[in-house]
Every structure is written in C-alpha cells, then in structure tokens.
C-alpha positions as CSV (number, residue, x, y, z in Angstrom):
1,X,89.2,94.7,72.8
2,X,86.3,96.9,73.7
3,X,82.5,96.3,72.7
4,X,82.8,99.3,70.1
5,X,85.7,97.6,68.2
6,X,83.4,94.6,67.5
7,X,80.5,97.0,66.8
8,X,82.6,98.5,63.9
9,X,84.5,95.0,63.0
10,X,80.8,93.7,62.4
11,X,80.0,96.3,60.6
12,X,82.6,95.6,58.3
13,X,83.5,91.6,57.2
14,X,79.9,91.3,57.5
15,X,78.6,93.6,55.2
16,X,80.9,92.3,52.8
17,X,79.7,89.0,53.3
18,X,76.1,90.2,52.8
19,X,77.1,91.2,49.4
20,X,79.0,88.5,49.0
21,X,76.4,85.8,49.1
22,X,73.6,88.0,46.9
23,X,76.2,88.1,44.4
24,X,76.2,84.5,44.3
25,X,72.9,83.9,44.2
26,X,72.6,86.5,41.7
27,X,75.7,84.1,39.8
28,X,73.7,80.9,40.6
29,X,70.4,82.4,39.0
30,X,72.4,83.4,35.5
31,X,73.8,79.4,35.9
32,X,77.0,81.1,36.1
33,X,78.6,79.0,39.4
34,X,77.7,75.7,40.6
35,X,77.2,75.9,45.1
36,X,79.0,72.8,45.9
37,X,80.6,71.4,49.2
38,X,83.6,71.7,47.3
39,X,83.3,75.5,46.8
40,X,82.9,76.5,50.5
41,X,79.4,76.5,50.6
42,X,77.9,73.9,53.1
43,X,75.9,72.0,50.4
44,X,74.0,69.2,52.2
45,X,75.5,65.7,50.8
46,X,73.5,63.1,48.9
47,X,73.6,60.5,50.9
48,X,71.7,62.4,54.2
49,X,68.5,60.5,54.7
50,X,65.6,62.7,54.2
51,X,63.8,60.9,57.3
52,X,66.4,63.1,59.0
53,X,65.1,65.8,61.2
54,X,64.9,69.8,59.8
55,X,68.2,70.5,62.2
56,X,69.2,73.9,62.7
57,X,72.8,74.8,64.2
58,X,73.2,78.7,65.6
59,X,76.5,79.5,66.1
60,X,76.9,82.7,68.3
61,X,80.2,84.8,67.7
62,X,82.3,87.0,70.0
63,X,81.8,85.1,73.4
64,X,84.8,85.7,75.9
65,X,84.7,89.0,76.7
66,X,81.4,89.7,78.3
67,X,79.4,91.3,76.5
68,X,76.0,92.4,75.8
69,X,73.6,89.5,75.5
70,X,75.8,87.1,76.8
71,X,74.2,85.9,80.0
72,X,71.1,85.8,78.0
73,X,72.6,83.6,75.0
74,X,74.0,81.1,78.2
75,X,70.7,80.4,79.6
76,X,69.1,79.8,76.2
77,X,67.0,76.9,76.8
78,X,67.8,75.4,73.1
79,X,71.4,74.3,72.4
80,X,73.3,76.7,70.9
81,X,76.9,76.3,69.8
82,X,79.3,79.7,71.3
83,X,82.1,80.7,69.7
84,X,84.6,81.8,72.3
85,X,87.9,84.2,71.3
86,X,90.3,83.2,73.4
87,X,92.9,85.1,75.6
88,X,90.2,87.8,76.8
89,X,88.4,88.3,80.1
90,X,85.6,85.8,80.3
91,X,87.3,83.1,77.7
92,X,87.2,80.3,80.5
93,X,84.3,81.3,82.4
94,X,82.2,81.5,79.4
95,X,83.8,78.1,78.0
96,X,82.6,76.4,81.2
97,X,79.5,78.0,81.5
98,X,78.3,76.6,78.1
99,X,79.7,73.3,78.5
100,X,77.6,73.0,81.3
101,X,74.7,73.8,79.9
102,X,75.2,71.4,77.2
103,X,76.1,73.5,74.5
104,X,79.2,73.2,71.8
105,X,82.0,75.4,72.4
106,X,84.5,76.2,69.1
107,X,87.3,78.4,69.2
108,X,86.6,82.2,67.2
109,X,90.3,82.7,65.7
110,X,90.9,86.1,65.4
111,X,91.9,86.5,61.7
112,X,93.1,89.5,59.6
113,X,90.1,91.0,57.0
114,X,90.7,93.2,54.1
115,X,89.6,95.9,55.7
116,X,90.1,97.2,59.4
117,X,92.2,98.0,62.3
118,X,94.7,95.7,64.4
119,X,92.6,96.5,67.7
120,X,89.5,95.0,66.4
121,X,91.2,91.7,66.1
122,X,91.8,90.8,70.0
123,X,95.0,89.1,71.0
124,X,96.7,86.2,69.2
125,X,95.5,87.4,65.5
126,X,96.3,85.2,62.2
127,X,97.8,87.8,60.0
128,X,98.9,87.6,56.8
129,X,102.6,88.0,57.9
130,X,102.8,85.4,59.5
131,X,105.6,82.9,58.9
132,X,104.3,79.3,58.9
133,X,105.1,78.3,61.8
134,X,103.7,81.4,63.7
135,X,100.4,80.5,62.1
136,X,100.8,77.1,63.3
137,X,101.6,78.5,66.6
138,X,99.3,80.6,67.3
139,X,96.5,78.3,66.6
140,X,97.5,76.0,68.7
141,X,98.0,78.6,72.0
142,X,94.3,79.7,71.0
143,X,92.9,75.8,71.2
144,X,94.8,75.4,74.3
145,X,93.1,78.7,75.7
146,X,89.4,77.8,74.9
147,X,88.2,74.5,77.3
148,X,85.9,72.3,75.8
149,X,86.5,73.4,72.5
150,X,85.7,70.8,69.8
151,X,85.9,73.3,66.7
152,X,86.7,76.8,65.1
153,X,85.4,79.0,63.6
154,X,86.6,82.4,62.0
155,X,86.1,85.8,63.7
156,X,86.3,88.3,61.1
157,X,88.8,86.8,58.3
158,X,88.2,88.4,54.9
159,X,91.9,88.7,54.1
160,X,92.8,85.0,55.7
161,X,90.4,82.7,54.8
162,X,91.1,83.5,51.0
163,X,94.9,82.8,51.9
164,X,95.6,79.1,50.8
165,X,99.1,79.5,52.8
166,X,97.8,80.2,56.1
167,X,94.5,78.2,55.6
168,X,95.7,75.2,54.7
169,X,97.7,75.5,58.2
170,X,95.1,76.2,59.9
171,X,93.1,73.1,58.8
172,X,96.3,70.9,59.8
173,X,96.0,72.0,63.5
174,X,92.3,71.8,63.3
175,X,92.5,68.4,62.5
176,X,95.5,67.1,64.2
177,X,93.8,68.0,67.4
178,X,90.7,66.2,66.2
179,X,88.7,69.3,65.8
180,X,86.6,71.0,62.9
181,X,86.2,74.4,61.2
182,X,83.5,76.6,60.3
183,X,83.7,78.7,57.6
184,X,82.1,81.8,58.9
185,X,81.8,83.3,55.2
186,X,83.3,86.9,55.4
187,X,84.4,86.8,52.0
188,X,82.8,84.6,48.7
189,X,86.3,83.9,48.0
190,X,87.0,82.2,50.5
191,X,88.8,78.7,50.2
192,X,88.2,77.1,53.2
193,X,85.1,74.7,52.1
194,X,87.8,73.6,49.3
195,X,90.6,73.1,51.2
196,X,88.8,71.2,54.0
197,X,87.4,69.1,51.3
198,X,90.9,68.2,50.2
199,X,91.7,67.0,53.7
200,X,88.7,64.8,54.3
201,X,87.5,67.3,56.8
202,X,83.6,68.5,56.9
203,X,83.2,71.8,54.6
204,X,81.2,73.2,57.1
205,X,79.9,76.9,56.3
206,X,77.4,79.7,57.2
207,X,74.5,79.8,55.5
208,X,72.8,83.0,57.1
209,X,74.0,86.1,59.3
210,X,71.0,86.6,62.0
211,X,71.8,90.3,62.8
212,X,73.8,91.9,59.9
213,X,71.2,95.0,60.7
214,X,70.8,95.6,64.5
215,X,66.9,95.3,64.5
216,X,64.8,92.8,65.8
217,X,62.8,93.0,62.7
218,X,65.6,92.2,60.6
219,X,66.7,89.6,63.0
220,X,63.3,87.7,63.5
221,X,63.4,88.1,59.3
222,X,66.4,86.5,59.1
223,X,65.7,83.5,61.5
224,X,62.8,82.5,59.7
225,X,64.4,82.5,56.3
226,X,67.1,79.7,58.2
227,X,64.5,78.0,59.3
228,X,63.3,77.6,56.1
229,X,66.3,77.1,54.8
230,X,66.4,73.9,57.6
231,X,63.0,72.6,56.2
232,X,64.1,72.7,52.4
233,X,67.5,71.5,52.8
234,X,67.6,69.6,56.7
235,X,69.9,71.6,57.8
236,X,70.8,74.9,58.2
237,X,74.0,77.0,60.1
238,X,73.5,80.6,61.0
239,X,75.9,82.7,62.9
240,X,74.4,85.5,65.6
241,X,76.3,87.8,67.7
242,X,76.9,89.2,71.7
243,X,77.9,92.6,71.7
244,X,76.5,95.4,69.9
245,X,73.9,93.7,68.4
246,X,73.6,90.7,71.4
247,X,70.1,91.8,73.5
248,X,68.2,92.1,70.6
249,X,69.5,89.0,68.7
250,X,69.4,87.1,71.9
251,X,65.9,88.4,72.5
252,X,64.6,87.3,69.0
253,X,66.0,83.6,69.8
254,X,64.1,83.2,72.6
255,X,60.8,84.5,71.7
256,X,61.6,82.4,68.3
257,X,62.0,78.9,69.6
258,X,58.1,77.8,70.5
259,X,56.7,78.9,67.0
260,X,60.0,77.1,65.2
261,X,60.5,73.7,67.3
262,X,57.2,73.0,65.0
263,X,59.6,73.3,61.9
264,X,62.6,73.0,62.7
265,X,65.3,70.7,65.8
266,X,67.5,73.2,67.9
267,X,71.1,71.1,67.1
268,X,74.9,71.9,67.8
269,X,77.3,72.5,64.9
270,X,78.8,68.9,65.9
271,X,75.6,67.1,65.7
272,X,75.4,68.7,61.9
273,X,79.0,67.3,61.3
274,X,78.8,64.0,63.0
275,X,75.3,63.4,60.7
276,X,76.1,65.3,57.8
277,X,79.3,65.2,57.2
278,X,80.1,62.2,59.5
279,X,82.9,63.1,61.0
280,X,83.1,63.3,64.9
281,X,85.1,65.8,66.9
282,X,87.7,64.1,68.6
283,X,89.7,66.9,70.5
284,X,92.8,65.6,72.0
285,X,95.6,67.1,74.8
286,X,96.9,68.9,75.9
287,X,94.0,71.2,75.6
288,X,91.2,70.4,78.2
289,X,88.4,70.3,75.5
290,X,87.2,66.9,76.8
C-alpha cells in the first residue's frame, strides 16, 4: 500500500467521522441522545477519582510501512501509543522500535469502510464477506504479525465496525488473547463501545482526530481542544497520523508537549484502561506481544 492510498483513505473515513461527531453534539445539545460508555463513546466512569491526573493517550495510526513522520513520532520524548498494520514493510521494525522506547504498541486492523477502494486497505482486510471464521482468522494472523502488541485498534472501518457480526468476533479474539480495542470512530454508528460493554471489555474510543486538515494550524487547534478535553474530563484519547499528514502532525506534538505537561500527563492508551476502565492487557502466545 503506497503513501497516496492512505492520503486518500484519510481523506475519506475521517471526514465522515468529522461529521459524525458534530452531529452528535449537535444531537446532545437538542437533548436528543444521551453519550454513554455504553454507546461507543469513551465516557469517563463514575467511580475515577478526580485526584487523578489530567491523562492524555495519543494514539498514532498507519505505523508499519515507513512513512512520513515516522522516525520523528519514534523519538517522541512523551509516550505515545503506535498503531502498527501488520504484514507491511516496517510492521516489526517499527513494533520493536516503539517497544523500546517505552511506548504501547496495538495492532491497526485493516477493516472495510463504506466508501473506498480494496488497495487502500493493506493486506489481511476484515471485509464484510467474510465468513466467521475468516474474520476470526484473520485477526488472529494480524495479532500474531504485530510484536508487543497489547491492543487494536481500527484503521479505516466505516462499513465494519457498524457490523455486529464481524465485531462481536472481533472482540472475542481481542479478548481471548488478553488484549483491548479502540474504537477509532469512523462512523457514529458504530457499535463497538456497545458490544465491548457487553463483554466486560473497556469501551475505549477516540475522542478527537489531531490532523483531519493537513495544517499545523488545524493540528495545534486540535491538540489544545484534547487537552482541554483531558482537564475537564481526566482523560482524553486522540488519534494522529504518519503519512500524508505525519511531519506536520509529528512536528505540532513536539513543539506542543512543554506548554501542555503544565495541563495535561503524556499517558499510553493502557495506562487509560488499566485506571479507567481497570482492565489490564494481558496478551498471551503464541504472539510475542510480551
């Protein structure tokens, strides 16, 4: 998969996403919905102290296939959480590289959208024709692939994360190999945060794209408002990008972290489940997440 396919697969599950959430707001405003764990969104529990820290986790997509911004994301001197696809290039070197460093490493599973073509997926896609146990197949070959992984998240996904069927799969594997998954929120609909709910497994969800627009403005914008976001609620997940938007998003980070560290604590997505949610990663073999 080249860097121009995720240029144009970004510029599509994540604009619909964009609109996605102002809808809901807009829906939330009119009293319309209620945002609950339970809905996909991840609300903050009751029970989380509020002695706790302002945490915020940045997930970064697309890792594994060296592109732009990727060195630069790696020697971050904050702890980031990667999300690696697996089966391309640079999905072991970059594993190990950001294990070493101390940062969280999750699986990105390639997953169908509403909208877009096969070759934008990368190898080892969860499609929507999938029998079950394809689905159940496929996940596991992409955990196996990714070392260190301890979670997954979604990499693109409209179409599939709306899809009890395949979901609720999905979760299965996730949590029979002791891992967790992020609901990267390509589509409102989705019914992830639901379903994970159902299996007593952390509704963890994105609460903010950094670089929907490819402009430092935007980006810097859009950090602020998640750190914010970490101050009024403790916590916050946002998901960033290498590739086609990955210098300037990377760029942003850094020159970002000495005026936030003030507000807000750099954390992992598994320090946010394991004190949120409290439920610790336990990845098991055959896979060498250990």
């Amino acid at each position: 998969m080249k860097e121009n396919d995720i240029k144009r697969k970004n510029s599509g599950d994540r604009y619909s996403a964009t609109w996605g959430f102002r809808w809901a707001i807009l829906l939330c405003v009119a009293g319309l919905i209620s945002v609950t764990s339970g809905s996909g969104v991840s609300a903050r529990p009751d029970g989380v102290s509020s002695a706790q820290p302002n945490r915020m986790a940045i997930i970064i997509d697309d890792m594994g296939n060296d592109m732009k911004g990727t060195a630069e994301i790696l020697n971050m001197p904050v702890k980031l959480t990667v999300a690696i696809m697996p089966f391309l290039q640079t999905t072991k070197k970059d594993a190990a590289a950001a294990h070493e460093k101390g940062m969280d490493v999750i699986v990105h599973m390639p997953m169908e959208p509403k909208k877009g073509r096969p070759e934008w997926l990368g190898p080892g896609a969860i499609t929507s024709n999938l029998t079950d146990e394809q689905v159940r197949e496929r996940v596991e070959k992409a955990i196996d692939d990714v070392p260190y992984a301890i979670g997954m998240n979604n990499h693109m996904g409209s179409k599939i994360t709306s899809d009890k069927r395949i979901m609720s799969i999905v979760l299965d594997v996730c949590r029979e190999r002791g891992l967790f998954f992020v609901d990267s929120r390509t589509n409102f609909r989705s019914v992830v945060g639901e379903l994970a709910a159902s299996k007593n497994m952390p509704p963890v969800g994105n609460d903010i794209f950094l670089d929907d627009q490819n402009s430092k403005a935007h980006i810097r914008k859009q950090l602020h408002l998640a750190a914010q976001r970490a101050v009024d609620k403790k916590s916050c997940v946002v998901i960033g990008h290498v590739g086609h938007t990955g210098m300037n998003t990377s760029a942003v980070i850094r020159e970002s972290i000495s005026g936030l560290q003030n507000k807000v604590q750099f954390v992992g997505i598994s320090d946010l489940v394991r004190d949120v949610w409290h439920w610790q990663a336990a990845p098991t073999l055959p896979t060498d997440n250990k």
